[in-house]
N, C-alpha and C positions, 0 to 999 in steps of 0.2 A: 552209539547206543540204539539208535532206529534201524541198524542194520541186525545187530545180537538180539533185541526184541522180535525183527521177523524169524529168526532161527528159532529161538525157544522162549519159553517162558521166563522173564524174569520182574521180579520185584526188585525194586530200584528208590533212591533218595538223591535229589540233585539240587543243588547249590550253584545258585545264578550269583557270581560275583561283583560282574556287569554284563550289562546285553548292550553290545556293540551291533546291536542285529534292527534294534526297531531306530525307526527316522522321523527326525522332525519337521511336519509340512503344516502350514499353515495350523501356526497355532494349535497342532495336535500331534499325535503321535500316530503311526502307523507303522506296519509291518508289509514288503512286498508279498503279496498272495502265497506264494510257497510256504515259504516263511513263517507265516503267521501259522497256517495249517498246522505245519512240522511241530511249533512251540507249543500250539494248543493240545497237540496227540501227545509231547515229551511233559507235558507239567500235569495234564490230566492222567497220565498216567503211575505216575510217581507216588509211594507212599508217605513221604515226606518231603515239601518244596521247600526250602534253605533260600532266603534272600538278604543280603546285604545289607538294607534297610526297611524299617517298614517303609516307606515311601514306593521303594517298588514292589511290596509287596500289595501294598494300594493299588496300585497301578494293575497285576494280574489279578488281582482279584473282581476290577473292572473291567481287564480286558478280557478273559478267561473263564472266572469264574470259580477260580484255585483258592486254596489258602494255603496260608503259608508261615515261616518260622523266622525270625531273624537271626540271622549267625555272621556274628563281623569278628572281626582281631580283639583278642581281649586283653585286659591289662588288671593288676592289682594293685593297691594302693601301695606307692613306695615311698619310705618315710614318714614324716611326720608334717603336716601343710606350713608352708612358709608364710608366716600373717607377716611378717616382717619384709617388706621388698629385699630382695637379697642384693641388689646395687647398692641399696643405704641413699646416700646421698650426692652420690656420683650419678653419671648419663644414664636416664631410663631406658634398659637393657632391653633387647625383645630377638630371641629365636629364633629361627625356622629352622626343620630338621626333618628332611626328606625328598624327595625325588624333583628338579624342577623343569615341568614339561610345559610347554606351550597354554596347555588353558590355567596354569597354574602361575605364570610369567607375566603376564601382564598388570597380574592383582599384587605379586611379591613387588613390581617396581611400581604400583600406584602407592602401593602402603610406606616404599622408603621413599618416596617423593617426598610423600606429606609428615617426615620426621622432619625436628630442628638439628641438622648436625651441630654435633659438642653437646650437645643436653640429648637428645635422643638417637639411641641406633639399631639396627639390626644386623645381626650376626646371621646368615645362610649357612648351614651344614651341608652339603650334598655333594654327592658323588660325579654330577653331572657339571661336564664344564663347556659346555655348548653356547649357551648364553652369559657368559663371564662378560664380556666386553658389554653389555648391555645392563648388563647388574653393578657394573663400577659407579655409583652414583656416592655422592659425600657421607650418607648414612647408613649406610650396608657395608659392613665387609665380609669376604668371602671368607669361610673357613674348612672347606674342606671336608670331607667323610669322616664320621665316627665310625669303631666298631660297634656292631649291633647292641651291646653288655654296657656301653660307655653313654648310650643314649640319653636314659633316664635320669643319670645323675646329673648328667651333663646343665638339663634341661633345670634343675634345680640351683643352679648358678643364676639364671635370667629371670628377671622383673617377670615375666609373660610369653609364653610360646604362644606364633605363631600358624594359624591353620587357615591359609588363602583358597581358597574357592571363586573358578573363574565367572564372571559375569555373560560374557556368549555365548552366543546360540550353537555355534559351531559343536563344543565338543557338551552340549546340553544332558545328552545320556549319560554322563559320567555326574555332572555336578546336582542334574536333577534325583539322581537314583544312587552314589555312589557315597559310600561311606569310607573314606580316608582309613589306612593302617595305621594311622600315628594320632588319628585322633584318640584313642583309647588309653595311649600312651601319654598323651598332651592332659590330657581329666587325671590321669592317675599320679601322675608327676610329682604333685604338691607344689608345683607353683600356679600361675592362675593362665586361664586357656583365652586366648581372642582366637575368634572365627571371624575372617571375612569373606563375603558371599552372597548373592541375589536369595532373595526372600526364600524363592521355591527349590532352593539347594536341599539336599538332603540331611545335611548336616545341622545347615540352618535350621529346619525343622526340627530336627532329632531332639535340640536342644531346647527349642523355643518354651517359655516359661518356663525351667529350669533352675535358673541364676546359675548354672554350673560350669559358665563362661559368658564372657563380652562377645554379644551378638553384634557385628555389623553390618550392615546390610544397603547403608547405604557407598555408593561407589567411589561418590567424591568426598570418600570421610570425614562427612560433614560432625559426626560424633566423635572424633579422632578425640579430640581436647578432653572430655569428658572422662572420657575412655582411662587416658595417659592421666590424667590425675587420680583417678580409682585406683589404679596401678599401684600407687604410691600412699593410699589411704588403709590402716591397716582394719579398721569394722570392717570396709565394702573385702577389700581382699579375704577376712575370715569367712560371712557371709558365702561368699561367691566359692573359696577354696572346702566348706563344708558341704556346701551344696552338690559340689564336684566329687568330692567323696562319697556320698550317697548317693548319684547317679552311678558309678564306677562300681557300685557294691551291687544296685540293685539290677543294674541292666547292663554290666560292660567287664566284671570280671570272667574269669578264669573258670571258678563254679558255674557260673547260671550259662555259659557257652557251653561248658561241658555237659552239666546237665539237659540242653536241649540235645545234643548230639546223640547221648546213649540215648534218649527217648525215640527218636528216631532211628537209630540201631534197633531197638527193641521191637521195634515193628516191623521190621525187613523178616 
């Protein structure tokens, strides 16, 4: 884009997904000198900045001095919400259903650690079998890829999906700033959403007072108990599954993504 802008003129809209680009040094963030330059001339110049989350829109807005739009994966309400745990009175069911990399791994086998196998499990959908021999623990079983269409309903069979967010510093750009594809799909679902995750994730925030899922946040889920018996209460799950609906309507479907988008069309 810095090359076709020295050429000619152009007006332009860009959409930061993630920024694999700035680094965590003591307790801050920064950007190597070039870098930062480059971001500052590419975001200052833009008619419309698209970011993934508010959280990193916070972030350039401090660091830069931009403002900006959020635009993440959107989902619509599918169904009707499940106040009733769809297990019943069998082993409290719980999801995961999407990609499982490395900052994402270590939080998926703290969470089936701290299950009771035979009354509690989790079920893994993913594509990824890299880590299999490491996910073999008593309360997880692996299940393998959905099609993309088979997701949603899928996810309406389980007591709770699933949305792990890693604790480390290592891959911090992604969990501080990064808003999950399947999060939108997990709130829309109509079953009920746990998120686990360090306070200053992005997700965590997005949601925070809410009720539009079970925030964890601590690492040694020390709220796990808590948590697993709400699951299984149908006020807290109505509560929490309506809440989920009204955030999905008002910030996460289908319209209000679209709508930001052509508003930013309309300006180019």
């Amino acid at each position: 884009m810095e090359y076709l802008k020295s050429l000619t003129s152009v007006r332009y809209a860009t959409w930061f997904m993630d920024d694999h680009l700035v680094l965590r040094s003591s307790a801050s963030w920064r950007y190597p000198r070039r870098v930062r330059r480059d971001m500052e001339r590419h975001l200052r110049g833009a008619s419309t900045v698209f970011v993934i989350s508010p959280a990193l829109g916070e972030f350039y807005e401090r660091e830069f001095g931009v403002s900006s739009e959020v635009l993440f994966c959107p989902a619509d309400p599918h169904g009707e919400p499940l106040y009733e745990p769809p297990c019943g009175t069998g082993p409290l069911t719980i999801g995961y259903f999407g990609r499982v990399w490395e900052w994402q791994l270590d939080e998926i086998l703290r969470f089936g650690a701290s299950l009771r196998a035979g009354e509690q499990v989790l079920h893994v959908y993913s594509p990824d079998t890299a880590f299999h021999d490491r996910l073999r623990l008593p309360a997880i079983e692996l299940k393998g890829a959905l099609a993309p269409g088979e997701v949603r309903e899928r996810m309406r069979s389980y007591d709770a999906v699933l949305v792990p967010i890693g604790f480390g510093d290592t891959e911090r750009n992604l969990t501080e700033f990064n808003i999950a594809t399947k999060l939108s799909e997990c709130l829309a679902s109509g079953t009920v959403t746990i998120v686990y995750g360090p306070p200053c994730a992005a997700m965590v925030r997005l949601l925070h007072g809410t009720d539009a899922a079970h925030v964890i946040t601590s690492r040694d889920l020390r709220d796990w108990a808590d948590v697993a018996a709400a699951l299984q209460d149908a006020g807290d799950r109505r509560r929490r599954l309506n809440s989920a609906r009204k955030f999905v309507r008002r910030h996460a479907s289908s319209d209000v993504m679209r709508s930001r988008w052509r508003a930013a069309v309309e300006k180019l």
